[in-house]
TORBA-28400 format. One record per residue (C-alpha): residue number from 1; residue in one letter; x, y, z. Coordinates in steps of 0.2 Angstrom, whole numbers, plus 5000, padded with zeros to 4 digits. Each point is the difference from the previous one (the first is absolute). Layout:
<recs>
<num: NUM; residu: A; xx: X; yy: Y; zz: Z>
...
</recs>
This chain:
<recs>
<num: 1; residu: X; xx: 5000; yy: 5000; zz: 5000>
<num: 2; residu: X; xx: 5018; yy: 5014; zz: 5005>
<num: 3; residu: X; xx: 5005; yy: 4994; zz: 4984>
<num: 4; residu: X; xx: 4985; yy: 5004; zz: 4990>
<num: 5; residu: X; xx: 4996; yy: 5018; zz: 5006>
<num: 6; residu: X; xx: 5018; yy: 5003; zz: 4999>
<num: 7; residu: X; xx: 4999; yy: 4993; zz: 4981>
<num: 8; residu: X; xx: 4984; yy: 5012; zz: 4998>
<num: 9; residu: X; xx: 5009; yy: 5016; zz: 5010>
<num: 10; residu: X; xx: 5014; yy: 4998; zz: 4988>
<num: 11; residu: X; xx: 4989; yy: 4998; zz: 4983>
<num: 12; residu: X; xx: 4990; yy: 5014; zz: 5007>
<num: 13; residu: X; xx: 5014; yy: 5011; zz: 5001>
<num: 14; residu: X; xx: 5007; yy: 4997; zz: 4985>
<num: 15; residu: X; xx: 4985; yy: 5004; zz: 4989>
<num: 16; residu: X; xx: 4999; yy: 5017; zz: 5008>
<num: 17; residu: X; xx: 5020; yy: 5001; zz: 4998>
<num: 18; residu: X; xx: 4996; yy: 4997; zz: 4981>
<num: 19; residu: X; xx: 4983; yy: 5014; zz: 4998>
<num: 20; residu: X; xx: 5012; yy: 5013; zz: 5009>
<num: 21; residu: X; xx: 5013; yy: 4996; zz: 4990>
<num: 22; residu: X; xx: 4987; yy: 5004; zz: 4984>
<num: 23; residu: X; xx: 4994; yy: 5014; zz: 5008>
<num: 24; residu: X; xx: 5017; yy: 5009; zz: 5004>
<num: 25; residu: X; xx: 5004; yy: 4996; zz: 4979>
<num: 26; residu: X; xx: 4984; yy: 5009; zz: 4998>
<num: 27; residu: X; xx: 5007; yy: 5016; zz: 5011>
<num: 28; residu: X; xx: 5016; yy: 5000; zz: 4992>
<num: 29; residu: X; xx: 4991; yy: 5001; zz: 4982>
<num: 30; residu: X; xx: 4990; yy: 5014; zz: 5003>
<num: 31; residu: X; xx: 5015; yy: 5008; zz: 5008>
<num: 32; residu: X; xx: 5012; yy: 4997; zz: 4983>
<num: 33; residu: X; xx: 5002; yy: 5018; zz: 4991>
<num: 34; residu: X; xx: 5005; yy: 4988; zz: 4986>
<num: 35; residu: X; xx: 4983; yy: 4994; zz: 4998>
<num: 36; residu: X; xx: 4991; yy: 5012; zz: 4988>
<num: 37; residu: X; xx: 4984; yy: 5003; zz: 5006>
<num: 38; residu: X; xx: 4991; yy: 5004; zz: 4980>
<num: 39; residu: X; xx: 5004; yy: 4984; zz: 4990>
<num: 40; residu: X; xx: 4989; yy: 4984; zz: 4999>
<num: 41; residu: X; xx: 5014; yy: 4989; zz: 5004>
<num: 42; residu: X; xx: 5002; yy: 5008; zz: 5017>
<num: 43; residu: X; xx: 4981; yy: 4999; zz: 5003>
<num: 44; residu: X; xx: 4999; yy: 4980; zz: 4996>
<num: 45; residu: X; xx: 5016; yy: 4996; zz: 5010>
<num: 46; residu: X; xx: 4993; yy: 5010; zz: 5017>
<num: 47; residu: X; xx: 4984; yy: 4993; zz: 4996>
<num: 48; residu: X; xx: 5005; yy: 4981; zz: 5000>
<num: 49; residu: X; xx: 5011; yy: 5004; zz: 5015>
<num: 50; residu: X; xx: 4986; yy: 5005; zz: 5011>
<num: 51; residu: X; xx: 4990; yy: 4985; zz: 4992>
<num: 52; residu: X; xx: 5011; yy: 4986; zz: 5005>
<num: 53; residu: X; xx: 5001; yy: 5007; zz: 5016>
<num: 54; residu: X; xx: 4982; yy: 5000; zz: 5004>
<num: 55; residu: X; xx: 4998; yy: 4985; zz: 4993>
<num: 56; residu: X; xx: 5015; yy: 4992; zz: 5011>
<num: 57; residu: X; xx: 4991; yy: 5010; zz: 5015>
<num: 58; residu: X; xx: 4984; yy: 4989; zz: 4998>
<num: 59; residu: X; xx: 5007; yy: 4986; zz: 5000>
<num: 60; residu: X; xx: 5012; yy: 5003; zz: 5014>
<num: 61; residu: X; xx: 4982; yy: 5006; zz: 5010>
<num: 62; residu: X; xx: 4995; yy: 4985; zz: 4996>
<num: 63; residu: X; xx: 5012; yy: 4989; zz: 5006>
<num: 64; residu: X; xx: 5002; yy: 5011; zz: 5017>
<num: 65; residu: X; xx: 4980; yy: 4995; zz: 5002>
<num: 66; residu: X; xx: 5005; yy: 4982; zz: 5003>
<num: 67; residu: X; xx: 5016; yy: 5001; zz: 5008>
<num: 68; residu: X; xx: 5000; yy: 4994; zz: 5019>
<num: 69; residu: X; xx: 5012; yy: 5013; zz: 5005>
<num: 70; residu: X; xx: 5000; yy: 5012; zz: 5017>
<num: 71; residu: X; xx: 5003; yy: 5014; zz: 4988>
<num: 72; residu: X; xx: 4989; yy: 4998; zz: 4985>
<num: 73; residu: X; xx: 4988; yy: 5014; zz: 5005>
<num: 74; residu: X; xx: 5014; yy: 5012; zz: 5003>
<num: 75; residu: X; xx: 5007; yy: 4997; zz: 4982>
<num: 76; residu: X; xx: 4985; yy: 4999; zz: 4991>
<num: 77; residu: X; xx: 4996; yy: 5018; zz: 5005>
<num: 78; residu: X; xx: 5019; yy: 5004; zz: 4996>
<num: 79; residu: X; xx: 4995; yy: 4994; zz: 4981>
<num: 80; residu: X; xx: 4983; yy: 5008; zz: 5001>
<num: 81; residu: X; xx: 5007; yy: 5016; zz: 5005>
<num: 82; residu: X; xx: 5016; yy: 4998; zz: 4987>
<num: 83; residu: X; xx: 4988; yy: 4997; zz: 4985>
<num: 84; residu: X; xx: 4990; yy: 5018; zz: 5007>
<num: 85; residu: X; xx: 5015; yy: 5007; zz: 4996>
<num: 86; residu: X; xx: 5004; yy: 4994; zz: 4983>
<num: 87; residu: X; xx: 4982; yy: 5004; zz: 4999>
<num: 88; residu: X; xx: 5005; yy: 5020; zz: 5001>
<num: 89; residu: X; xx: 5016; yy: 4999; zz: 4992>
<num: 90; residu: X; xx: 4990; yy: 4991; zz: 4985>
<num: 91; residu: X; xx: 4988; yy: 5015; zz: 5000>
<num: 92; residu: X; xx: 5013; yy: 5013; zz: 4999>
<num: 93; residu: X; xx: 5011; yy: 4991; zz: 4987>
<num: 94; residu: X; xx: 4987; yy: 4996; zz: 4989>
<num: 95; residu: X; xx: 4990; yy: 5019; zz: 5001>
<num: 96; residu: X; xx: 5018; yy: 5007; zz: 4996>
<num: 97; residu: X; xx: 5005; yy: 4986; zz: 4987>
<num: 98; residu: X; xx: 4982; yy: 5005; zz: 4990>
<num: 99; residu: X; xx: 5003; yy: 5017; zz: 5002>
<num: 100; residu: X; xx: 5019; yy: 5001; zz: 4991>
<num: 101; residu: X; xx: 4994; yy: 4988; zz: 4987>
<num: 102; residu: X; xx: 4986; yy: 5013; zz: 4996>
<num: 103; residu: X; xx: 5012; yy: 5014; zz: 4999>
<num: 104; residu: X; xx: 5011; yy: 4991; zz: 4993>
<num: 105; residu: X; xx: 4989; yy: 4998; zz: 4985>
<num: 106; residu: X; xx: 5012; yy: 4989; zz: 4989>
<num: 107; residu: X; xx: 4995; yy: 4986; zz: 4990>
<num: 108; residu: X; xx: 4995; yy: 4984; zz: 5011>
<num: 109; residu: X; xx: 5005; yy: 4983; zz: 4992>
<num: 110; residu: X; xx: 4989; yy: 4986; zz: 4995>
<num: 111; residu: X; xx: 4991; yy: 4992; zz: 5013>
<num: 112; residu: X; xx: 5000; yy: 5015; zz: 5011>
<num: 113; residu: X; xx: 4979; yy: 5000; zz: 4999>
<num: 114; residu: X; xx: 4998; yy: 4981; zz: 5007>
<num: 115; residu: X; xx: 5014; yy: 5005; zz: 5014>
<num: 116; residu: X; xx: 4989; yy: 5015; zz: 5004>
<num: 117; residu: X; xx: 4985; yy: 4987; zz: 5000>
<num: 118; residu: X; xx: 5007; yy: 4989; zz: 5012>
<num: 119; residu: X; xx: 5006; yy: 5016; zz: 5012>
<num: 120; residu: X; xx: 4981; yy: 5005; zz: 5000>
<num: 121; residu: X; xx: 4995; yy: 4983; zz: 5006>
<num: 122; residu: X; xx: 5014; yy: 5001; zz: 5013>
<num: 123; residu: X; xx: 4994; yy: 5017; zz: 5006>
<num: 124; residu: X; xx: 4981; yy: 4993; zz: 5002>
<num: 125; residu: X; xx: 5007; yy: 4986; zz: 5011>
<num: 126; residu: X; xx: 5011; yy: 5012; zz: 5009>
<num: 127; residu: X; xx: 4984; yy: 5012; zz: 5004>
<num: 128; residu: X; xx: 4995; yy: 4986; zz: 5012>
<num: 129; residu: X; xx: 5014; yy: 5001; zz: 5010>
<num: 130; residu: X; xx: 5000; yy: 5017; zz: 5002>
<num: 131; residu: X; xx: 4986; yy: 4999; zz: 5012>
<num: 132; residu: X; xx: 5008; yy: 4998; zz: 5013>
<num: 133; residu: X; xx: 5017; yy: 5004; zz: 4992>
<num: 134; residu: X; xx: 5013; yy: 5015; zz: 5004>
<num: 135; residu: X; xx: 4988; yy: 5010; zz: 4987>
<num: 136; residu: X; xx: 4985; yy: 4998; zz: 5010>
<num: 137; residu: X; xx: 4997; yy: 5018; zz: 5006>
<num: 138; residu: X; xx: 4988; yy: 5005; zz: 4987>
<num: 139; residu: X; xx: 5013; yy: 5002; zz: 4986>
<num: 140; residu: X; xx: 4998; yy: 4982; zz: 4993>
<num: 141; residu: X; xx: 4988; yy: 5004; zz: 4988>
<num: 142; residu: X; xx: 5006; yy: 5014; zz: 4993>
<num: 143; residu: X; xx: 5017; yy: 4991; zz: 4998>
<num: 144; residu: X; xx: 4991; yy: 4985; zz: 4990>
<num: 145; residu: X; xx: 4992; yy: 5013; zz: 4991>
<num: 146; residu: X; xx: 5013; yy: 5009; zz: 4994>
<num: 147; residu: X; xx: 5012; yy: 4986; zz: 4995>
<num: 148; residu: X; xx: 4987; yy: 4992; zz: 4990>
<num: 149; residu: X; xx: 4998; yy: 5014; zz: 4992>
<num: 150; residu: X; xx: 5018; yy: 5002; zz: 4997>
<num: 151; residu: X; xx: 4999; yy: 4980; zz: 4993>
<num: 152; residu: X; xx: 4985; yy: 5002; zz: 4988>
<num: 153; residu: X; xx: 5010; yy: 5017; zz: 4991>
<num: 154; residu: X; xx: 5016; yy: 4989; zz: 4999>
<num: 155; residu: X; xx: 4992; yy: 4985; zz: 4993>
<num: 156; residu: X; xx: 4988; yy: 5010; zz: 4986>
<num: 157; residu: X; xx: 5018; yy: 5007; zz: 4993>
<num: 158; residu: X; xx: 5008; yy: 4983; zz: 5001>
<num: 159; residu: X; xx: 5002; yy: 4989; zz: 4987>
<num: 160; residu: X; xx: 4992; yy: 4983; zz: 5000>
<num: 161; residu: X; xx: 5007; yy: 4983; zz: 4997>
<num: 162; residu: X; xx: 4990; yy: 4996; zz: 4983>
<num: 163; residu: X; xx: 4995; yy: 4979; zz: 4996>
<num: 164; residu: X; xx: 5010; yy: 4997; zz: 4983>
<num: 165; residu: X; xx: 4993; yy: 4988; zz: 4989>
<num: 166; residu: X; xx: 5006; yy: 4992; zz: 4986>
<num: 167; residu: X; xx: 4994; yy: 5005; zz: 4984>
<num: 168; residu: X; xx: 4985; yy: 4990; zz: 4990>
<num: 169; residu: X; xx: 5009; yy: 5001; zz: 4986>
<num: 170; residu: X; xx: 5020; yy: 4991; zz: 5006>
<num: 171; residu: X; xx: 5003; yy: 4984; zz: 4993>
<num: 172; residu: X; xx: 5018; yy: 4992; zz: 5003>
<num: 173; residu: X; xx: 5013; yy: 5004; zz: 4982>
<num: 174; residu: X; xx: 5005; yy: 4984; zz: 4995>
<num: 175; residu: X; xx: 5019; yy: 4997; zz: 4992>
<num: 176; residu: X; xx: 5003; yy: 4992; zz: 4985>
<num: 177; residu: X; xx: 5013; yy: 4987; zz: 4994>
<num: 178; residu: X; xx: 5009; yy: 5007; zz: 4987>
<num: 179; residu: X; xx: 4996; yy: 4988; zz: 4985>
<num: 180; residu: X; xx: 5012; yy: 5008; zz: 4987>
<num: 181; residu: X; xx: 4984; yy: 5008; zz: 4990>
<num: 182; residu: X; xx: 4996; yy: 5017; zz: 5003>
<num: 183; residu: X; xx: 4986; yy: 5004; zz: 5011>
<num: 184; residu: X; xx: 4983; yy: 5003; zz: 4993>
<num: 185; residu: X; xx: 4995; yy: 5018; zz: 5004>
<num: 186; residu: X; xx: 4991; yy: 5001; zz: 5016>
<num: 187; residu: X; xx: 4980; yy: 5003; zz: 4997>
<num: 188; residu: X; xx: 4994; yy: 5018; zz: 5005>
<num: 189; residu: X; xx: 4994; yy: 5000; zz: 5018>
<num: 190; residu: X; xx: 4983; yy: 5006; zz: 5000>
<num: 191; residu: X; xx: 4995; yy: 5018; zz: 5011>
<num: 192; residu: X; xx: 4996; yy: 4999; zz: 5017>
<num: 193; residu: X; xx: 4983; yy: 4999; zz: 5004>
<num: 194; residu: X; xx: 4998; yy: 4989; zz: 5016>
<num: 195; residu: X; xx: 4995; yy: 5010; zz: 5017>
<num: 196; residu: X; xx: 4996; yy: 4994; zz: 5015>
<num: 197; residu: X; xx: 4987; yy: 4993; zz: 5003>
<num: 198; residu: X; xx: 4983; yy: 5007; zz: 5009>
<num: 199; residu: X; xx: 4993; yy: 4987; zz: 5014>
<num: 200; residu: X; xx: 4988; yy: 5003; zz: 5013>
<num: 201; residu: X; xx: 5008; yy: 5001; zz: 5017>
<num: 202; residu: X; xx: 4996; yy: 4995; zz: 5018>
<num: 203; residu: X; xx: 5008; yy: 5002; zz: 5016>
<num: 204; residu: X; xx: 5000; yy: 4991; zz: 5013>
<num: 205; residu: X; xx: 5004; yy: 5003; zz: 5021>
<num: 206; residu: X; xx: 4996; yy: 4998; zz: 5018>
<num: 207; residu: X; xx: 4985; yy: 5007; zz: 5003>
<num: 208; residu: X; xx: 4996; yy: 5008; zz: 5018>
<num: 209; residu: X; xx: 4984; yy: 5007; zz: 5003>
<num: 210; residu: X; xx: 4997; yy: 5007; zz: 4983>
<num: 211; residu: X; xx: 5018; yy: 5005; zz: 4998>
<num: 212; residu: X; xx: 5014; yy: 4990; zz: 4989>
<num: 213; residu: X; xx: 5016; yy: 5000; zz: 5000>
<num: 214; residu: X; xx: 5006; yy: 4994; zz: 4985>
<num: 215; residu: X; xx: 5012; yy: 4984; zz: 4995>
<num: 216; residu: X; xx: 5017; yy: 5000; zz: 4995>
<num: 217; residu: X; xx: 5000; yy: 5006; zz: 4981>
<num: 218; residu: X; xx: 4986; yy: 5011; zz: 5000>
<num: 219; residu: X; xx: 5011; yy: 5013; zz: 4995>
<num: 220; residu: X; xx: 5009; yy: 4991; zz: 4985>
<num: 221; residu: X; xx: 4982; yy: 4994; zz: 4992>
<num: 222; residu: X; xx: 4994; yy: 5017; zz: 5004>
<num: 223; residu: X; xx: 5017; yy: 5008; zz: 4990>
<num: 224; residu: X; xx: 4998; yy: 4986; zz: 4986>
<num: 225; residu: X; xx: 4983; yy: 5006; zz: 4994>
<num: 226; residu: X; xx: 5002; yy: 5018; zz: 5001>
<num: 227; residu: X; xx: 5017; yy: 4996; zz: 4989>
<num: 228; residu: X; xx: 4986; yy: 4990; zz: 4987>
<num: 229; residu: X; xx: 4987; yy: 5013; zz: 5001>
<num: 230; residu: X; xx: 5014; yy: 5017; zz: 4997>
<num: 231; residu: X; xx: 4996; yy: 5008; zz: 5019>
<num: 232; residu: X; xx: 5007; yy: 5003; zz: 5017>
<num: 233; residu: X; xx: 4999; yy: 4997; zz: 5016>
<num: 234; residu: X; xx: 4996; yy: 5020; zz: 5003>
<num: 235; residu: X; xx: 4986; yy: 4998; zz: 4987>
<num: 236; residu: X; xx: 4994; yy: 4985; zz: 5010>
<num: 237; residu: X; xx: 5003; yy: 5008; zz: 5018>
<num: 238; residu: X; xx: 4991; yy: 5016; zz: 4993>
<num: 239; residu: X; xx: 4985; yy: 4991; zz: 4996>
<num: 240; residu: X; xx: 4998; yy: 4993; zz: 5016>
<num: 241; residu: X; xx: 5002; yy: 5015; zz: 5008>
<num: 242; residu: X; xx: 5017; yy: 4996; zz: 5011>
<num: 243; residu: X; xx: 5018; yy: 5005; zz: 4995>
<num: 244; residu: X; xx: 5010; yy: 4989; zz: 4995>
<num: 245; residu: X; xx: 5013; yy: 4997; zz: 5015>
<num: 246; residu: X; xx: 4983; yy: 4994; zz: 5007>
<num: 247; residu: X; xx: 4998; yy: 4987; zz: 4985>
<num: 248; residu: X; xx: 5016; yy: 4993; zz: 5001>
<num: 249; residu: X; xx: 4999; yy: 4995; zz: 5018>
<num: 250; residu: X; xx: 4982; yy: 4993; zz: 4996>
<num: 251; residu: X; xx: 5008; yy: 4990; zz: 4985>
<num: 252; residu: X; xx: 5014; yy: 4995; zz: 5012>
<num: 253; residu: X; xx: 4989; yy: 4993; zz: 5016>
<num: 254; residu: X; xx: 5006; yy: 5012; zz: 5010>
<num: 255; residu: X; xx: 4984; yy: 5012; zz: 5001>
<num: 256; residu: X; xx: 4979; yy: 4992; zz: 4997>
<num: 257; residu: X; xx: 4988; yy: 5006; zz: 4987>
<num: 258; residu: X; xx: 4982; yy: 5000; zz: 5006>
<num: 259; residu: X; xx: 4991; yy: 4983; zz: 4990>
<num: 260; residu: X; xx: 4988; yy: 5014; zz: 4990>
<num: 261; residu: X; xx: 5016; yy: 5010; zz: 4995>
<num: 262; residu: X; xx: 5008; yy: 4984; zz: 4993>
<num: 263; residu: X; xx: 4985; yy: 4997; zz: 4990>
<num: 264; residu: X; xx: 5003; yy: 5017; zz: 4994>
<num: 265; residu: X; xx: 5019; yy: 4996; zz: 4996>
<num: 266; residu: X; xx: 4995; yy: 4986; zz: 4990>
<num: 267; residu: X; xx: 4987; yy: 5008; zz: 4989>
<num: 268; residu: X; xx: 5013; yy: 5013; zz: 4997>
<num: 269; residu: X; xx: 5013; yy: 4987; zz: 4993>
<num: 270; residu: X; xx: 4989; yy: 4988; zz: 4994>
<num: 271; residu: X; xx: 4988; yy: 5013; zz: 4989>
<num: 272; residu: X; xx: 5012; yy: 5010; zz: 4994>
<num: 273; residu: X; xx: 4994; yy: 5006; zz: 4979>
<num: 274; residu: X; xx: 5012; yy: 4996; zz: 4988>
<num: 275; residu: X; xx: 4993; yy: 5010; zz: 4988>
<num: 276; residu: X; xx: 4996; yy: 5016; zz: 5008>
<num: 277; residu: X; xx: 5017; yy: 4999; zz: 5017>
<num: 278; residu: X; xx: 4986; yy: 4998; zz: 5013>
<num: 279; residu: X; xx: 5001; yy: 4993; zz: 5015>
<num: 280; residu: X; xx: 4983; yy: 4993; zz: 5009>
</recs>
């Protein structure tokens, strides 16, 4: 029985060792004049450093939950309190990493707009813990409101990965054996015509009291028949009355569409004129 709580005391010290040892990497990053504070890069590498150590956090919680040791309380509220100040220093880096890549205004690369996507996600999750958080005074709100603002600007001027198809058209050149005869003079190739072709789509999701949130690929079958039918995203998000930051995450899972609203978003796609460029 010594040797198990002993075994326990030990484990539980060293996981807290470990999330301190993230967490003081975490301080030192944010402390780096080195780190420029207006590129993407510099953005996604804080961001996934604050990730993993959440992520490590929870589980370390976890794992402190079942250990049978005299100080398990004490050092679950050491990791508590530690993550409430990764919490603020999270808050403060982010607001300033937002606001330089704003000013900044240089070109963001490719992939820049699903990054900003998953950011938004983060700070919805994040609004949870601000409850009772170091931000809990009443400036929560206005904290989450103004960095998701900040998120939605950056990611209507980013760039978005595209789905690359092949054409209808490719078909694989063949070589020829020389046979000692001169080749016969290739037949002319007759114009392009083929397009894409126009088919009905219907999305599918998790339905939760008559909202949805999508399934995986929403966005590319979305971004497949607006390619076949010559319009945009914007042209669809404007006919459903939303921007188009708030279709992509729809598309993405990340935010529901009300049941009647999908509806609509289907009759949009699915009745569109060929003739006359409407969409129904």
């Amino acid at each position: 029985m010594i040797a198990d709580n002993q075994a326990h005391s030990q484990e539980a010290n060293e996981l807290v060792s470990r999330i301190e040892q993230r967490a003081m990497y975490i301080f030192k990053f944010t402390e780096d004049v080195n780190e420029k504070r207006n590129t993407v890069t510099g953005f996604r590498k804080f961001s996934t450093l604050v990730d993993d150590f959440h992520q490590a956090a929870e589980i370390a919680e976890g794992r402190l939950s079942v250990l049978k040791t005299g100080r398990r309380d004490e050092l679950r509220r050491f990791v508590s309190q530690l993550r409430a100040k990764i919490l603020k220093v999270e808050i403060d880096v982010k607001q300033s990493y937002l606001e330089n890549l704003i000013e900044a205004r240089s070109a963001l690369p490719y992939g820049a707009r699903e990054f900003f996507a998953s950011r938004l996600k983060r700070l919805e999750e994040l609004s949870s813990l601000l409850v009772d958080g170091p931000e809990a005074g009443g400036t929560a709100d206005q904290l989450l409101i103004h960095m998701r603002q900040m998120l939605s600007h950056l990611m209507e001027q980013a760039p978005q990965l595209e789905v690359f198809e092949r054409d209808p058209d490719w078909r694989p050149t063949h070589r020829s054996v020389p046979t000692g005869r001169p080749a016969a003079a290739p037949a002319p190739r007759a114009a392009k015509t083929a397009t894409l072709e126009i088919k009905p789509i219907r999305l599918t999701g998790r339905d939760e009291w008559g909202r949805v949130f999508l399934d995986k690929g929403s966005f590319d079958q979305i971004t497949v028949a607006c390619r076949a039918r010559g319009i945009n995203l914007d042209q669809v998000a404007s006919k459903l009355g939303i921007t188009r930051v708030a279709l992509t995450l729809i598309l993405n899972g990340q935010d529901p569409i009300a049941r009647n609203q999908l509806d609509v978003l289907h009759r949009i796609i699915n009745n569109y004129n060929t003739n006359t460029g409407e969409m129904g």
